[in-house]
DOLUM-178850 format. One record per residue (C-alpha): residue number from 1; residue in three letters; chain; x, y, z. Coordinates in steps of 0.1 Angstrom, whole numbers, plus 5000, padded with zeros to 4 digits. Each point is the difference from the previous one (the first is absolute). Example, Ala and Ser with C-alpha at 12.3 -4.5 7.8 and 13.67 -1.06 7.14 Angstrom:
<rs>
[1,'Ala','A',[5123,4955,5078]],
[2,'Ser','A',[5014,5034,4993]],
</rs>
This chain:
<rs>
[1,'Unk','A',[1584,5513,6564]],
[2,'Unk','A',[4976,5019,4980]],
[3,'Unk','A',[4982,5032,5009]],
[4,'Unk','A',[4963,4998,4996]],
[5,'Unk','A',[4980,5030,5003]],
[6,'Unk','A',[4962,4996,5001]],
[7,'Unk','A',[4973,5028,4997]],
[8,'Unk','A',[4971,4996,5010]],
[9,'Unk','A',[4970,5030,4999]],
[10,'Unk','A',[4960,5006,5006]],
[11,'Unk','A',[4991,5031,4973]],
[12,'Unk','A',[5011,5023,5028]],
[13,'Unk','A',[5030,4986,5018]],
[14,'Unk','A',[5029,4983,4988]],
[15,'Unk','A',[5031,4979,5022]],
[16,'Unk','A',[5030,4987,4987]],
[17,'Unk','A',[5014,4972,5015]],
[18,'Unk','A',[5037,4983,4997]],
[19,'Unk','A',[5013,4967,5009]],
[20,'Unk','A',[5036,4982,4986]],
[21,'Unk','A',[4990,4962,4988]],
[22,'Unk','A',[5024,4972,4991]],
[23,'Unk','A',[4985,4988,4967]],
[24,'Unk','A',[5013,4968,4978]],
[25,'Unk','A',[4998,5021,4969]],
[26,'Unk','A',[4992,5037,4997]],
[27,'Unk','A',[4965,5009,4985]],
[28,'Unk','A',[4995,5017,4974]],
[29,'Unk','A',[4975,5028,4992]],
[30,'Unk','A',[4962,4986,4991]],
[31,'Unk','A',[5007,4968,5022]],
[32,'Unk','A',[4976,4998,5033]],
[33,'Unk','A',[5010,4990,5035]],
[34,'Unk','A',[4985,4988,5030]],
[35,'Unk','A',[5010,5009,5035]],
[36,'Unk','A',[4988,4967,5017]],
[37,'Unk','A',[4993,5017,5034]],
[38,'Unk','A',[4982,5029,4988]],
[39,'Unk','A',[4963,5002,4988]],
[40,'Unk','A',[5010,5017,4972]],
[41,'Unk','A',[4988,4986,4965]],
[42,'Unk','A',[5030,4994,4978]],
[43,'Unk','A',[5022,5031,4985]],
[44,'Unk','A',[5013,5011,4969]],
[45,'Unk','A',[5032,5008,4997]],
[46,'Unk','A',[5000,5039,4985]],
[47,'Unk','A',[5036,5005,5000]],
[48,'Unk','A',[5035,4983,5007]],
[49,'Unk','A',[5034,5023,4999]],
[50,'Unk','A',[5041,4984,5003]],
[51,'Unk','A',[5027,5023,5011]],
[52,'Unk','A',[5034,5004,4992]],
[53,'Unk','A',[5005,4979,5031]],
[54,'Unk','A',[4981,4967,4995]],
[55,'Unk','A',[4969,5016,5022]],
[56,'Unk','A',[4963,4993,4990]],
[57,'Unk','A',[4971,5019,5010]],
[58,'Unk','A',[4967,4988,4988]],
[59,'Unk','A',[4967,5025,5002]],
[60,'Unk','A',[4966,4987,5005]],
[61,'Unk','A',[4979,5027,4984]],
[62,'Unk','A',[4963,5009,5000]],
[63,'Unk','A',[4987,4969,4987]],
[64,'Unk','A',[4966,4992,4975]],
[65,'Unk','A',[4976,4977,4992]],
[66,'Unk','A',[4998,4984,4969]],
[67,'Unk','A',[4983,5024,4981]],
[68,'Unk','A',[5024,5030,5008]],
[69,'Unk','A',[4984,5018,5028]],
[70,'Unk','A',[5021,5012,5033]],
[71,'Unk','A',[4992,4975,5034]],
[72,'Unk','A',[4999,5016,5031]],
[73,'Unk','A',[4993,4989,5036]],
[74,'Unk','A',[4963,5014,5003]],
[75,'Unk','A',[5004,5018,5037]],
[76,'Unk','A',[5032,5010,5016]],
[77,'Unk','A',[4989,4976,5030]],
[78,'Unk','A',[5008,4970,4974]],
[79,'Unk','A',[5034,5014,4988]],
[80,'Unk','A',[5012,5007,5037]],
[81,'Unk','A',[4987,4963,5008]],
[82,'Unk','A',[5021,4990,4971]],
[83,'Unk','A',[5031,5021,5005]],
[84,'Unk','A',[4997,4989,5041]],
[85,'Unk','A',[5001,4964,4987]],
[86,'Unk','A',[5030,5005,4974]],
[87,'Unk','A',[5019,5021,5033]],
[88,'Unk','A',[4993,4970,5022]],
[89,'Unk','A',[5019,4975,4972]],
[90,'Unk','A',[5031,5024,4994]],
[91,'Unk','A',[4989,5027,4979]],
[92,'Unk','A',[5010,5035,5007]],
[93,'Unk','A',[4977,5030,4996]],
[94,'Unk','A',[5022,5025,4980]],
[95,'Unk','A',[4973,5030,4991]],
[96,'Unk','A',[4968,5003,5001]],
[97,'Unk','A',[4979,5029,4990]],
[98,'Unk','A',[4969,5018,4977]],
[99,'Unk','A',[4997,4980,4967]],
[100,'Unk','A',[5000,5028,4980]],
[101,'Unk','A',[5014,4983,4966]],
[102,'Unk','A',[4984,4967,4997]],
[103,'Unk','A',[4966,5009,5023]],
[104,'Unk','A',[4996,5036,4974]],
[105,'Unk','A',[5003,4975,4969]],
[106,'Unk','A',[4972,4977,5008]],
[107,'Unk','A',[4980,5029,5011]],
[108,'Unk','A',[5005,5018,4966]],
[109,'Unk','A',[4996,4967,4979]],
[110,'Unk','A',[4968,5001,4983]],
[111,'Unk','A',[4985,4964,4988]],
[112,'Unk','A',[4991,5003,4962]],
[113,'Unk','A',[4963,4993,4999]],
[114,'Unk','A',[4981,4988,4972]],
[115,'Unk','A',[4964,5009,4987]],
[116,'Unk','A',[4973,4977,5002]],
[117,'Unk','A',[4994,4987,4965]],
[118,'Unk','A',[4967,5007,4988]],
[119,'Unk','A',[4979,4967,4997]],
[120,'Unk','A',[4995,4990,4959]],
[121,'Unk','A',[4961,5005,4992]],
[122,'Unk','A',[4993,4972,4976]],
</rs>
């Protein structure tokens, strides 16, 4: 069995959730999942460790879109509907708490903007 631990966060709240799954072949890091009874979208695999005894524990990280920026759920109303639903099909709430890493980065990032180009007077 394989520990899986999931985060998932709104910008000001973040839970971490753990589960052990019997997989056919270990994933490895960049490859997505899907949890077939969740509503979760798919997930990216962020990290995957082996110990000195044969254990593998697989994070689920802060996930992105495809052009780099940080997803989160958009009120903490969705992420507790969420994280009810993932309780309800074996998952374990391990923490939860203030999102002060990954909710103080997308606060801080600044998108770059560019200038309007000035129309060519012919």
């Amino acid at each position: 069995m394989t520990k899986v631990r999931l985060y998932l966060m709104t910008k000001q709240k973040i839970v971490q959730l753990e589960r052990h799954i019997a997989f056919q072949r270990v994933p490895c890091v960049g490859e997505w999942l899907k949890f077939a009874r969740s509503g979760l979208f798919p997930s990216q695999v962020t990290e995957v460790t082996h110990d000195e005894h044969g254990n593998v524990d697989i994070v689920i990280g802060a996930q992105k879109d495809d052009s780099g920026e940080l997803l989160f759920h958009e009120t903490v109303q969705d992420l507790q509907e969420d994280v009810g639903e993932l309780v309800a099909d074996g998952w374990k709430v391990v923490s939860e708490g203030s999102n002060t890493y990954w909710g103080r980065l997308a606060s801080k990032r600044v998108r770059p903007t560019r200038p309007d180009k000035p129309k060519s007077r012919r």
